[in-house]
mmCIF file of the N, C-alpha and C atoms, coordinates in Angstrom:
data_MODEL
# 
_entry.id   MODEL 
# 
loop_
_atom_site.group_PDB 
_atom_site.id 
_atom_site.type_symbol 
_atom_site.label_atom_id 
_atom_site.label_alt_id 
_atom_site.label_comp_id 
_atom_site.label_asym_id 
_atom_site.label_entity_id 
_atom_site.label_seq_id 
_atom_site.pdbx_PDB_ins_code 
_atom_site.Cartn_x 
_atom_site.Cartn_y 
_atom_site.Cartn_z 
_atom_site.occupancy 
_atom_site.B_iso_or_equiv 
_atom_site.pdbx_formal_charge 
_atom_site.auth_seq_id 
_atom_site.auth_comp_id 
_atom_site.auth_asym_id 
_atom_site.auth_atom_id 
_atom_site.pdbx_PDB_model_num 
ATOM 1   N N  . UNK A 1 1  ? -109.801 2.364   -10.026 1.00 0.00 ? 1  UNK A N  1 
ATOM 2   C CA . UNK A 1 1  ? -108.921 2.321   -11.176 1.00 0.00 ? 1  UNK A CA 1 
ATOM 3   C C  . UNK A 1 1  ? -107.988 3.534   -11.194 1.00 0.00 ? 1  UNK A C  1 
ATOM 4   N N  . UNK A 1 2  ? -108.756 4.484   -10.444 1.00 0.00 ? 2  UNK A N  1 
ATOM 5   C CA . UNK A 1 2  ? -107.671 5.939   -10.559 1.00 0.00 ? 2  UNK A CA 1 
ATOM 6   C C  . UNK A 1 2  ? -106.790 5.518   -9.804  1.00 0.00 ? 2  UNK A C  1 
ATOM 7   N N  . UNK A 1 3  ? -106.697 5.063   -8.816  1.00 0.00 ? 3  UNK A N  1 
ATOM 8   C CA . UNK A 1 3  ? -105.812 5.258   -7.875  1.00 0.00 ? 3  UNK A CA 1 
ATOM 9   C C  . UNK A 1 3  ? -104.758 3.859   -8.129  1.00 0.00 ? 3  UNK A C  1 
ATOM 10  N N  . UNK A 1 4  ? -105.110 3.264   -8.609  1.00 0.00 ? 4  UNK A N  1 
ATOM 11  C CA . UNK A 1 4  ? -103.989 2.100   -9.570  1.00 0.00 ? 4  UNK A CA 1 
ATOM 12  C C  . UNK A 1 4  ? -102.997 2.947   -10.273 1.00 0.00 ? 4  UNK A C  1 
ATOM 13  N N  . UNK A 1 5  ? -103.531 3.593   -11.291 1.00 0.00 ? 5  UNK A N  1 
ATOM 14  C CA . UNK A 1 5  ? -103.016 4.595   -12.263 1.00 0.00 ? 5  UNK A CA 1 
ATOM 15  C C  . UNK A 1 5  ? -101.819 5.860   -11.627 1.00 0.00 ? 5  UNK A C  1 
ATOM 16  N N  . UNK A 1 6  ? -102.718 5.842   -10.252 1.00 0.00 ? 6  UNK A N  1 
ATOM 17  C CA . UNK A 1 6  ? -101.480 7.153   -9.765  1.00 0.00 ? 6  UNK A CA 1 
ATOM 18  C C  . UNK A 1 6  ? -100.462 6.514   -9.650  1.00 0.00 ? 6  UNK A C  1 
ATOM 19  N N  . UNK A 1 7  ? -100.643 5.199   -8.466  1.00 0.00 ? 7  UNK A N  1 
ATOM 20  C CA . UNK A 1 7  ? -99.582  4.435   -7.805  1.00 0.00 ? 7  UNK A CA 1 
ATOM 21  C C  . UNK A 1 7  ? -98.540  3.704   -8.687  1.00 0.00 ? 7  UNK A C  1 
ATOM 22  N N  . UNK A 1 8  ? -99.264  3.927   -10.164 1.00 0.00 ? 8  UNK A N  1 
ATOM 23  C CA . UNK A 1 8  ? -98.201  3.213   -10.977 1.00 0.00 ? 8  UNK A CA 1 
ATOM 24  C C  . UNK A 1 8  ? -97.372  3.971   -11.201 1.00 0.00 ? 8  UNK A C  1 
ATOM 25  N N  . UNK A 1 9  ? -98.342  5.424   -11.685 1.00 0.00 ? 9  UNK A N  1 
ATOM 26  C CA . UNK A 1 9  ? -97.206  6.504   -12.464 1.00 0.00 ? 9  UNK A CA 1 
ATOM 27  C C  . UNK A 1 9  ? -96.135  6.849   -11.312 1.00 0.00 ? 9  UNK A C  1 
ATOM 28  N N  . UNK A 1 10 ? -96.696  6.940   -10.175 1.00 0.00 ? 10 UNK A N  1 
ATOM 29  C CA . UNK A 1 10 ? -95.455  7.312   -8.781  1.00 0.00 ? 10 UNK A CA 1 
ATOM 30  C C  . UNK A 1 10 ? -94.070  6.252   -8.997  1.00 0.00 ? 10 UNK A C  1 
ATOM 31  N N  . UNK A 1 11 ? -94.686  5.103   -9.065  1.00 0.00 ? 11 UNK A N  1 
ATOM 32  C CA . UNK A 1 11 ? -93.628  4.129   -9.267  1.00 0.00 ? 11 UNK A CA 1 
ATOM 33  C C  . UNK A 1 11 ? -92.814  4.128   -9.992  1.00 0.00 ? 11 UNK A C  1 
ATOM 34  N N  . UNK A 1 12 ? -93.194  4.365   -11.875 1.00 0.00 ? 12 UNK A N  1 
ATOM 35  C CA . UNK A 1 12 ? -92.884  4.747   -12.635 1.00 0.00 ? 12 UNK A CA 1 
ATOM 36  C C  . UNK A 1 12 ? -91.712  6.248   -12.105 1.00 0.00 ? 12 UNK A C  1 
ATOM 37  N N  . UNK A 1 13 ? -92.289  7.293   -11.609 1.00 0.00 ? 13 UNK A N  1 
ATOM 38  C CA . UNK A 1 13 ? -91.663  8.385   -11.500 1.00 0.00 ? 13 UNK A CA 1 
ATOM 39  C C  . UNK A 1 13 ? -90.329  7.489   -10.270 1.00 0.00 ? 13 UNK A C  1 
ATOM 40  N N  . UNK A 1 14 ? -90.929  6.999   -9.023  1.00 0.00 ? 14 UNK A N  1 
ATOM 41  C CA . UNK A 1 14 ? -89.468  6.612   -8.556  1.00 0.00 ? 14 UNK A CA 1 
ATOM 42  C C  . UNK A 1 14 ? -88.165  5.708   -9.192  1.00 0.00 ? 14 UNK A C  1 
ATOM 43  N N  . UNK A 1 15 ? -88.848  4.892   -10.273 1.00 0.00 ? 15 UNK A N  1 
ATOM 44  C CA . UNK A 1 15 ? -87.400  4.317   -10.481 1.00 0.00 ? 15 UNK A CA 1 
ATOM 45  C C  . UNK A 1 15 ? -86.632  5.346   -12.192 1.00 0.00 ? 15 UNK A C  1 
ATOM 46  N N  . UNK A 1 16 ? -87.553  6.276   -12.242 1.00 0.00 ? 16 UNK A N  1 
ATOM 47  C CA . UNK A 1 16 ? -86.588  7.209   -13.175 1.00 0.00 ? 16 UNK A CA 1 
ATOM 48  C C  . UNK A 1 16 ? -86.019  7.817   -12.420 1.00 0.00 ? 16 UNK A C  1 
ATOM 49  N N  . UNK A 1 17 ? -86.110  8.083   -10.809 1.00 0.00 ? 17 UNK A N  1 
ATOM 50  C CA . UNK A 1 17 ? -85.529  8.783   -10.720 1.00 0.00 ? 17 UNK A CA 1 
ATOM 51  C C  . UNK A 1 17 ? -83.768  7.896   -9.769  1.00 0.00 ? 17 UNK A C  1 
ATOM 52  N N  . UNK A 1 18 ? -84.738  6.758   -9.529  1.00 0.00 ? 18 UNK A N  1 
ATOM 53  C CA . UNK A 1 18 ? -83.457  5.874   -9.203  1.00 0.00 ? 18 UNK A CA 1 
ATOM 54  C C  . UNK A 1 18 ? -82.310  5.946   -9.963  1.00 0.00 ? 18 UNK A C  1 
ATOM 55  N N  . UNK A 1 19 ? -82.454  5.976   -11.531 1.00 0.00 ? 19 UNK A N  1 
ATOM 56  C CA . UNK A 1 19 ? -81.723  5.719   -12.155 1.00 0.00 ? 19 UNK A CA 1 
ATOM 57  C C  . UNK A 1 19 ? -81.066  6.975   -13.029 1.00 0.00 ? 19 UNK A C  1 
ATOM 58  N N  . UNK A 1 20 ? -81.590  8.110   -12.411 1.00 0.00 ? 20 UNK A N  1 
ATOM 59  C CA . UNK A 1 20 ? -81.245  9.629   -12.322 1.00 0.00 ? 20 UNK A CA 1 
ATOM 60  C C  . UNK A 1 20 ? -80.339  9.475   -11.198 1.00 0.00 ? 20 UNK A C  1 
ATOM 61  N N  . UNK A 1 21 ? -80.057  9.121   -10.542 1.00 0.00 ? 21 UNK A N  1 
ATOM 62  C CA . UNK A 1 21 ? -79.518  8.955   -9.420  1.00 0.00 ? 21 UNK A CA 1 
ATOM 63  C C  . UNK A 1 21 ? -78.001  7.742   -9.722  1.00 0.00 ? 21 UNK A C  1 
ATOM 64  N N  . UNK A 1 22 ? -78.226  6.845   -10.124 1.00 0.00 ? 22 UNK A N  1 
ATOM 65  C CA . UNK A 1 22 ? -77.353  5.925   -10.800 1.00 0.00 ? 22 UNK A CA 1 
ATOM 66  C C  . UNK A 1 22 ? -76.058  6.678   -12.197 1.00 0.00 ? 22 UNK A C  1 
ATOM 67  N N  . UNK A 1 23 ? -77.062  7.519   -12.469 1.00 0.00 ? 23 UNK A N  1 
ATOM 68  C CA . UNK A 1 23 ? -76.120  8.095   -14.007 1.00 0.00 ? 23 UNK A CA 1 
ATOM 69  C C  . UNK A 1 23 ? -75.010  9.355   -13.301 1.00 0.00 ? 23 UNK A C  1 
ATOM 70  N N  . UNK A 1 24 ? -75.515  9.630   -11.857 1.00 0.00 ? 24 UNK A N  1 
ATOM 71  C CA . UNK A 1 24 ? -74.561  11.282  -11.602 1.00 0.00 ? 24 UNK A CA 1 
ATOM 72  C C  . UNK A 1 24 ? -73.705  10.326  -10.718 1.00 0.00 ? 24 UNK A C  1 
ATOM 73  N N  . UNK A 1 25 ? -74.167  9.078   -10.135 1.00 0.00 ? 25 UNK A N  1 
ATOM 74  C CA . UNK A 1 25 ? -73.096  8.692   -9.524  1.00 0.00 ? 25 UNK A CA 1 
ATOM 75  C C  . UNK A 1 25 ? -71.522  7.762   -10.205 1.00 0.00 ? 25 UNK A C  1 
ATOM 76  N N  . UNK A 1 26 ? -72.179  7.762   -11.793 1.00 0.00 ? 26 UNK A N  1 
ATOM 77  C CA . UNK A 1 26 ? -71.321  7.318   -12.249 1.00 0.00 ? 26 UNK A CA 1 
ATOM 78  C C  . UNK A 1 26 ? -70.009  7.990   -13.037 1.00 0.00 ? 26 UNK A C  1 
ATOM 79  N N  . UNK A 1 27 ? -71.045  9.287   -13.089 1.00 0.00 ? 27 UNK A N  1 
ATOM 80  C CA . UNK A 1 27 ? -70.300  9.980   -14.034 1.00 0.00 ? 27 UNK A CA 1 
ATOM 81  C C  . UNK A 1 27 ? -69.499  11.153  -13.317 1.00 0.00 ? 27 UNK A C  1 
ATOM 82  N N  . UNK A 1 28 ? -69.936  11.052  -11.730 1.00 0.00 ? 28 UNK A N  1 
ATOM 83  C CA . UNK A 1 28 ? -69.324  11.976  -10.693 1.00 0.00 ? 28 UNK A CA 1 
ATOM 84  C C  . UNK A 1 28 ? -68.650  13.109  -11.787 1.00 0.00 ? 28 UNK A C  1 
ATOM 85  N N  . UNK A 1 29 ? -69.720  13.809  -11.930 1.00 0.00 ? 29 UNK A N  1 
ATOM 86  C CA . UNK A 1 29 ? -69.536  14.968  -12.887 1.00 0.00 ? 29 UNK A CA 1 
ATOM 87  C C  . UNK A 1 29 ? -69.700  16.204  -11.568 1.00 0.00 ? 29 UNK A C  1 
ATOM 88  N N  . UNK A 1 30 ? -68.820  17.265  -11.369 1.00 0.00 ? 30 UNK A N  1 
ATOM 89  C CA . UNK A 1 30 ? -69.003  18.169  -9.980  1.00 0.00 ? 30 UNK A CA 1 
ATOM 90  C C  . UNK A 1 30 ? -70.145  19.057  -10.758 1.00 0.00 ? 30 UNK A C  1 
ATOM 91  N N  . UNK A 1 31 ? -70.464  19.002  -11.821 1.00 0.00 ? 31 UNK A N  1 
ATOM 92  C CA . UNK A 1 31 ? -71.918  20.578  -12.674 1.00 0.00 ? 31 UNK A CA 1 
ATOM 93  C C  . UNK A 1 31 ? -73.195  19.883  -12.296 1.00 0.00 ? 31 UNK A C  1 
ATOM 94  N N  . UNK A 1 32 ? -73.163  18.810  -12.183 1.00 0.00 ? 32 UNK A N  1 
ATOM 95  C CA . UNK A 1 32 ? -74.654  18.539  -11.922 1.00 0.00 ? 32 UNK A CA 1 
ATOM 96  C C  . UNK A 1 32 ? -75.196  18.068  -10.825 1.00 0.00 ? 32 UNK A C  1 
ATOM 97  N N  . UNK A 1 33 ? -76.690  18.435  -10.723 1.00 0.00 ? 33 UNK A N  1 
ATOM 98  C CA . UNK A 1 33 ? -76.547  18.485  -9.344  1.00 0.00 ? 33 UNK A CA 1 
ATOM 99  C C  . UNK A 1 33 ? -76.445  17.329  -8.680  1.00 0.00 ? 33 UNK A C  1 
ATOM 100 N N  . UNK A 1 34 ? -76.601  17.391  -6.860  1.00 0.00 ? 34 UNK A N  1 
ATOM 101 C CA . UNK A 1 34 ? -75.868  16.423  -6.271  1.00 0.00 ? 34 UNK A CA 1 
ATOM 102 C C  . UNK A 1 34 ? -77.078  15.166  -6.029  1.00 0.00 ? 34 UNK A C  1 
ATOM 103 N N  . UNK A 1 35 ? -76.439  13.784  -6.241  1.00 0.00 ? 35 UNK A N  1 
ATOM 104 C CA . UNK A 1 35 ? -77.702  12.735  -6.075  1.00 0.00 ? 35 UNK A CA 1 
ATOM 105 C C  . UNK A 1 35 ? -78.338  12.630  -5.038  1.00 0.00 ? 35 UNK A C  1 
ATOM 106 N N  . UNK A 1 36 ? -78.207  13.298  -4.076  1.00 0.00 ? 36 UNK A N  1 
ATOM 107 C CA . UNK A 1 36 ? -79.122  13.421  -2.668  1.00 0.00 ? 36 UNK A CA 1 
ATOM 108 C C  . UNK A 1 36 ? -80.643  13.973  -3.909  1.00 0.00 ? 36 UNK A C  1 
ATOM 109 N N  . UNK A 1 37 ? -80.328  14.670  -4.150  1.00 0.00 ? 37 UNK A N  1 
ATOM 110 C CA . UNK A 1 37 ? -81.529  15.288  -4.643  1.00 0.00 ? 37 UNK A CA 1 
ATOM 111 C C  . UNK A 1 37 ? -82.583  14.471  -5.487  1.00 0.00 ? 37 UNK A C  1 
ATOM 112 N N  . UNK A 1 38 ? -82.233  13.137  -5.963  1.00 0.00 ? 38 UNK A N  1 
ATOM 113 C CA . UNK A 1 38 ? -82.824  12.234  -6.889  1.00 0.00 ? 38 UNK A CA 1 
ATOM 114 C C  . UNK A 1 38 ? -83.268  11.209  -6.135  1.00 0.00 ? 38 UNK A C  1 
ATOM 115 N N  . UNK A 1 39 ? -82.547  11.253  -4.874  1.00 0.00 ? 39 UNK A N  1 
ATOM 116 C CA . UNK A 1 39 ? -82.692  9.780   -3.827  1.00 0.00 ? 39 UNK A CA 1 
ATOM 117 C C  . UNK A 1 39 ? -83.957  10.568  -3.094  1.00 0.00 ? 39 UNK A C  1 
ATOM 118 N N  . UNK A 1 40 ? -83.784  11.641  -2.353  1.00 0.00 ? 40 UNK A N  1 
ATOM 119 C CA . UNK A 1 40 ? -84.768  12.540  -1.818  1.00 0.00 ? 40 UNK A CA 1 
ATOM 120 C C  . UNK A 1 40 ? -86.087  12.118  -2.234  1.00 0.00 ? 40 UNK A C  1 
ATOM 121 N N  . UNK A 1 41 ? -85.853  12.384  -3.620  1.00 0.00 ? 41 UNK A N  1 
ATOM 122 C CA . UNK A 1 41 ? -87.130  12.696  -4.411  1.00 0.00 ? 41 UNK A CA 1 
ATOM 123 C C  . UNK A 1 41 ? -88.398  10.731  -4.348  1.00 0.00 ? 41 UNK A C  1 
ATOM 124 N N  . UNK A 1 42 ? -87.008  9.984   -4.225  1.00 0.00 ? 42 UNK A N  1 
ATOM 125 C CA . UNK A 1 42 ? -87.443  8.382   -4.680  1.00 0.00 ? 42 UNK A CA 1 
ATOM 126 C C  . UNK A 1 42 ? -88.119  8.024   -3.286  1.00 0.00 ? 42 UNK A C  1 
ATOM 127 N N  . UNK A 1 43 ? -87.527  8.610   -2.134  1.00 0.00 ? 43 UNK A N  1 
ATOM 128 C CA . UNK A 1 43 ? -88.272  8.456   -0.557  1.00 0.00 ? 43 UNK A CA 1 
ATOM 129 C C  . UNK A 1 43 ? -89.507  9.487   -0.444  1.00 0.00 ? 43 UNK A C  1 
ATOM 130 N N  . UNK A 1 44 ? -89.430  10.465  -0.802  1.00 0.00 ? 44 UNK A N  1 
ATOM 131 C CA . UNK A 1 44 ? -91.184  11.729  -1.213  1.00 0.00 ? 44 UNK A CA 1 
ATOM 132 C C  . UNK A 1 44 ? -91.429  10.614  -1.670  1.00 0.00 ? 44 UNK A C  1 
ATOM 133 N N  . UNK A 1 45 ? -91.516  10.050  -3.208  1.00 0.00 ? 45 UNK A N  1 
ATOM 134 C CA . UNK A 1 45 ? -92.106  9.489   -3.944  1.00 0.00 ? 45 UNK A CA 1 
ATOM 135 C C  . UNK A 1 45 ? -93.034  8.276   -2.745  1.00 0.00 ? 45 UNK A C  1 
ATOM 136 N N  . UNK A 1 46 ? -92.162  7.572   -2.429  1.00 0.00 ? 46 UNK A N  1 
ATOM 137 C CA . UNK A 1 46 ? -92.324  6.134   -1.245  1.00 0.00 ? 46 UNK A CA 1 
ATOM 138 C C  . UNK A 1 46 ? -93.260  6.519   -0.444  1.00 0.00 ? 46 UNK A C  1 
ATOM 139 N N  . UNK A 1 47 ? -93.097  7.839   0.053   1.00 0.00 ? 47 UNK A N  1 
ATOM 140 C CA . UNK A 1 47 ? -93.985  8.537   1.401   1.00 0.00 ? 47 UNK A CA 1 
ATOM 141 C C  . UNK A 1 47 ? -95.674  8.717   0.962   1.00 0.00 ? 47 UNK A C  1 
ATOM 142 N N  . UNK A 1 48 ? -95.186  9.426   -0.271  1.00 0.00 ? 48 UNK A N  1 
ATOM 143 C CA . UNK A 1 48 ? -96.595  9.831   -0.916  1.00 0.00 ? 48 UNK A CA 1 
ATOM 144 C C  . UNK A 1 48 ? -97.635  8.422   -1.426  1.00 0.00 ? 48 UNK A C  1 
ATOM 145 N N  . UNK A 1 49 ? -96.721  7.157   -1.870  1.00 0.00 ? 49 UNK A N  1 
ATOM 146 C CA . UNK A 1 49 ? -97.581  5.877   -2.580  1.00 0.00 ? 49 UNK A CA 1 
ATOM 147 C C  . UNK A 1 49 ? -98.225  5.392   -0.584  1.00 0.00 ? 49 UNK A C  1 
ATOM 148 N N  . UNK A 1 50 ? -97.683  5.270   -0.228  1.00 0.00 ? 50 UNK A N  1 
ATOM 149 C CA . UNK A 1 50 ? -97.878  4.478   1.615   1.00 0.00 ? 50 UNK A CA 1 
ATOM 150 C C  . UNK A 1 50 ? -98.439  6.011   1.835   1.00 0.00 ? 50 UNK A C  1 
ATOM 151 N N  . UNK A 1 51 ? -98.911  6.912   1.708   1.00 0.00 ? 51 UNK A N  1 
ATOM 152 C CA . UNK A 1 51 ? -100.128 7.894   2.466   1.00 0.00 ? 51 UNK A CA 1 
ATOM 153 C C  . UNK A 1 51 ? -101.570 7.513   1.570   1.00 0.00 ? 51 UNK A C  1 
ATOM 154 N N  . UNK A 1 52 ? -100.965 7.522   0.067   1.00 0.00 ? 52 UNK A N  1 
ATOM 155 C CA . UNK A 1 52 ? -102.221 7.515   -0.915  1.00 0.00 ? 52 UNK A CA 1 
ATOM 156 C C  . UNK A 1 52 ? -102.993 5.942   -0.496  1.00 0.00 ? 52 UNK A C  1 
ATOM 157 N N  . UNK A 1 53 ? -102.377 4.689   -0.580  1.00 0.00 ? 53 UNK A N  1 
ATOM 158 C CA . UNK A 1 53 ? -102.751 3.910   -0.159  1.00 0.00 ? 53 UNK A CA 1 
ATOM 159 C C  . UNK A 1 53 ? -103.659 3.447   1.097   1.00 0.00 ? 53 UNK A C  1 
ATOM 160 N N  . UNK A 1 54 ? -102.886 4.173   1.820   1.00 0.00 ? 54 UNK A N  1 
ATOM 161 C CA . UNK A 1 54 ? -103.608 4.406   4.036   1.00 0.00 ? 54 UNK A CA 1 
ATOM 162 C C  . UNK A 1 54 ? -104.854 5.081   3.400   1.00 0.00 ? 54 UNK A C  1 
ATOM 163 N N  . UNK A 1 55 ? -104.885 6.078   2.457   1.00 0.00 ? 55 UNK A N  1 
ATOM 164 C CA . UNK A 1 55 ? -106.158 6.788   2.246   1.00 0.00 ? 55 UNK A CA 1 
ATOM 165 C C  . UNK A 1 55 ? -107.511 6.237   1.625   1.00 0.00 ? 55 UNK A C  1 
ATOM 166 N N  . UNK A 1 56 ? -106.277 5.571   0.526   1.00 0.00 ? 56 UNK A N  1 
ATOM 167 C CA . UNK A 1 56 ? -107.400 4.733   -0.242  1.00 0.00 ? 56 UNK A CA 1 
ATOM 168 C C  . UNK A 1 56 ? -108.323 3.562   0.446   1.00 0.00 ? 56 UNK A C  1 
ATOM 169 N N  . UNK A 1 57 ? -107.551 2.749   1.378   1.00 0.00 ? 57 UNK A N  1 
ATOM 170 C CA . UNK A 1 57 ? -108.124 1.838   2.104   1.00 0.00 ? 57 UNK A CA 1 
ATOM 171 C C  . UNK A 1 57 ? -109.082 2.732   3.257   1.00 0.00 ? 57 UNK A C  1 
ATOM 172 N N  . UNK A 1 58 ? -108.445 3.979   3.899   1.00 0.00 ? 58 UNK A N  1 
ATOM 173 C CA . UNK A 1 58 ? -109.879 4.308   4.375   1.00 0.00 ? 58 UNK A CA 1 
ATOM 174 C C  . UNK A 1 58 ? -110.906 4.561   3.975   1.00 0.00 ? 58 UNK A C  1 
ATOM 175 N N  . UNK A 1 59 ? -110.460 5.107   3.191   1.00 0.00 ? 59 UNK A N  1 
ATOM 176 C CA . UNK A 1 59 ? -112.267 5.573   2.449   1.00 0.00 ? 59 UNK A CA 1 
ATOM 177 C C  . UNK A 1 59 ? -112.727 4.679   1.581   1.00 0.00 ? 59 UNK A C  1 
ATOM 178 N N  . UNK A 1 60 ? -112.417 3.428   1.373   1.00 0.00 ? 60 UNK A N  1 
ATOM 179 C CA . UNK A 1 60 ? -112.670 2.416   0.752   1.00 0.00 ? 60 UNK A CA 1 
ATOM 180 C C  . UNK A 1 60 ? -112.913 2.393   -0.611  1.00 0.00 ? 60 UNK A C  1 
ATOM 181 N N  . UNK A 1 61 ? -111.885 3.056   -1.348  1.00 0.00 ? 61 UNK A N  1 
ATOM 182 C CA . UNK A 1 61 ? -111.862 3.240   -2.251  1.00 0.00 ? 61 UNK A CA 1 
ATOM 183 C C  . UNK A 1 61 ? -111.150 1.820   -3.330  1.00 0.00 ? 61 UNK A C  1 
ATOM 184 N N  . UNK A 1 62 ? -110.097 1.310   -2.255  1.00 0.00 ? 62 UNK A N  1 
ATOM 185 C CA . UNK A 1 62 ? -109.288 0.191   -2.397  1.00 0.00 ? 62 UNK A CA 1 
ATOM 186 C C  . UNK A 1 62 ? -110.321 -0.772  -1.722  1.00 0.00 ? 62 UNK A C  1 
ATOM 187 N N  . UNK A 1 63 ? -110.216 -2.276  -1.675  1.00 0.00 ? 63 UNK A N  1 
ATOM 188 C CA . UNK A 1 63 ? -110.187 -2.785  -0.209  1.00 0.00 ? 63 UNK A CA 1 
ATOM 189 C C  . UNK A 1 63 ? -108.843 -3.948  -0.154  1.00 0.00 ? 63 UNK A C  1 
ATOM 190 N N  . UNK A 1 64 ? -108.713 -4.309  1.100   1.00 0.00 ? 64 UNK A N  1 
ATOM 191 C CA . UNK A 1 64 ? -107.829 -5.383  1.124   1.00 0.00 ? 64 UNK A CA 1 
ATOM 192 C C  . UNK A 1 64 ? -108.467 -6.509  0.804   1.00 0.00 ? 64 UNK A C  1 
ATOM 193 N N  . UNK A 1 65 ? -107.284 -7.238  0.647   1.00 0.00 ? 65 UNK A N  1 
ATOM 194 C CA . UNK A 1 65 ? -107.720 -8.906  0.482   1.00 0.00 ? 65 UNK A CA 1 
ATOM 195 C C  . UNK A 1 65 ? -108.052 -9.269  1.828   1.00 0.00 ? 65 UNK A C  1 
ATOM 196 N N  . UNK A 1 66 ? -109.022 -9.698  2.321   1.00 0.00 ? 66 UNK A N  1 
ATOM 197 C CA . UNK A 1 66 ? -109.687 -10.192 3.781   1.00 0.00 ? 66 UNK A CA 1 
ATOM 198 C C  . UNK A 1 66 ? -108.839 -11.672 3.846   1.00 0.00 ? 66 UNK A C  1 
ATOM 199 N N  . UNK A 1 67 ? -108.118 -12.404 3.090   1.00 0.00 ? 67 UNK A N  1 
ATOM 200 C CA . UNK A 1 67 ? -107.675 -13.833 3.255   1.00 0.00 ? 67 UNK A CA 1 
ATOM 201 C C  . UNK A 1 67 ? -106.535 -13.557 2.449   1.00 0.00 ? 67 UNK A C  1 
ATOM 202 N N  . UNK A 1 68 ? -105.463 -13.493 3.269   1.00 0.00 ? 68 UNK A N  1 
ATOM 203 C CA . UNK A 1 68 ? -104.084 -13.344 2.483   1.00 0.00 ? 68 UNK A CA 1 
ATOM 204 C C  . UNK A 1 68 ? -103.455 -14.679 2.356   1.00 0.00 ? 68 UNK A C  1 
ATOM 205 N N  . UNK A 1 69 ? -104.500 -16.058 2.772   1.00 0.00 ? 69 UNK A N  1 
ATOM 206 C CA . UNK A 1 69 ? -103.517 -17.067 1.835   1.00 0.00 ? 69 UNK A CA 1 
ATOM 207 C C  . UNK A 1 69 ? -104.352 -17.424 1.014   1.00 0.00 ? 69 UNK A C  1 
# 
């Protein structure tokens, strides 16, 4: 159940920051900072849910579905 909870809040954290990313490109304001830095953050985010996951399934904390139809 914990590890549901992280993977949500990560998710949660990547599409605020998607859309942190959406508001500087609209408002191409030159004071704030540049959206590399929000996109950056949404691929960490991606990297970290696909490591936590690889982890969770090893240590079997998760398991897979054994019959994916």
């Amino acid at each position: 159940m914990l590890v549901k909870l992280i993977v949500g809040g990560l998710l949660l954290f990547m599409v605020y920051n998607l859309f942190r990313a959406m508001v500087i490109m609209l408002k191409n304001d030159p004071d704030q900072p540049p959206m590399s830095k929000y996109i950056g953050r949404r691929v960490l985010t991606s990297v970290i849910i696909v490591i936590l996951l690889l982890l969770a399934v090893v240590t079997g904390l998760i398991e897979p579905n054994p019959r994916p139809y």
